[in-house]
C-alpha positions as CSV (number, residue, x, y, z in Angstrom):
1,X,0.0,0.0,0.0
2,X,1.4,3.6,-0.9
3,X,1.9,5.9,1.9
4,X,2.8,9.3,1.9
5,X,5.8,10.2,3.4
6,X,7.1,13.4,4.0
7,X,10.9,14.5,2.8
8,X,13.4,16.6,4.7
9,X,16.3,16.0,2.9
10,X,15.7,14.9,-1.2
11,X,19.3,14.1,-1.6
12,X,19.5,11.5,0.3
13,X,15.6,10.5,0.9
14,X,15.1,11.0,4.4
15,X,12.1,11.6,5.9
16,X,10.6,13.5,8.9
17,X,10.5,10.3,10.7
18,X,13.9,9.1,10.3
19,X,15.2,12.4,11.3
20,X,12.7,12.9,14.5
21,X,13.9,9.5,15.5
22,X,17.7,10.4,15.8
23,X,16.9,13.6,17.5
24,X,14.6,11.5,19.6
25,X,17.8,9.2,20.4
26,X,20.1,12.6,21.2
27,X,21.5,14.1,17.7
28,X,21.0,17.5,18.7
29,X,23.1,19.0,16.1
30,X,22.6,19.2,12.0
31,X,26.0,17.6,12.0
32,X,25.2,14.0,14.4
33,X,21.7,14.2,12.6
34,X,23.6,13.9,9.4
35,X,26.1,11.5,10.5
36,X,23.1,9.0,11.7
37,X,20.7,9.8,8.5
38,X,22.8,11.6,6.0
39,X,20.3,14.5,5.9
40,X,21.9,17.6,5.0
41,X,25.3,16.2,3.6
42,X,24.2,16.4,0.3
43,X,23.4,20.2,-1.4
44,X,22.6,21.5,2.5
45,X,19.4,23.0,1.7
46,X,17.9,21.1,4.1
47,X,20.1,22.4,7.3
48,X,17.2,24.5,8.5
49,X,14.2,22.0,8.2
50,X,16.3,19.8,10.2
51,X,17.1,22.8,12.5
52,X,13.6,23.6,12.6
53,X,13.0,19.3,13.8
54,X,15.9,19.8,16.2
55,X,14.1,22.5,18.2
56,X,10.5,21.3,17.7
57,X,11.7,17.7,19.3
58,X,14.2,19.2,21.7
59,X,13.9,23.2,22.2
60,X,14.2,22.6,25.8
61,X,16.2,19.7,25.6
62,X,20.2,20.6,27.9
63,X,22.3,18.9,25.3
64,X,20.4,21.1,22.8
65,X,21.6,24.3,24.5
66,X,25.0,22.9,24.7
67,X,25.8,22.0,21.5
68,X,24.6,25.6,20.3
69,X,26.5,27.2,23.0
């Protein structure tokens, strides 16, 4: 059955899920969310969308606040 999935990075085909899932786990960081997904290690255009996941799942999140700092 087809299912609609949605996209955050099209370079590499990773979705919402995948990336909400390694946040989930502790990438707090485009970087760690990249080295568990490969989002954002293609073209980059994706670095705020998974920004934007990063502080949706974690805004209040300590190791969020330290990785910025």
């Amino acid at each position: 059955m087809w299912r609609h999935r949605l996209f955050v990075c099209i370079c590499h085909a990773v979705t919402v899920d995948e990336v909400t899932e390694v946040v989930d786990d502790g990438a707090v960081t485009v970087e760690a969310v990249g080295e568990l997904t490969l989002a954002g290690t293609g073209c980059g255009m994706c670095h705020d969308r998974i920004e934007d996941l990063i502080e949706a799942r974690c805004g209040s999140c300590p190791l969020a606040a330290l990785a910025v700092a």
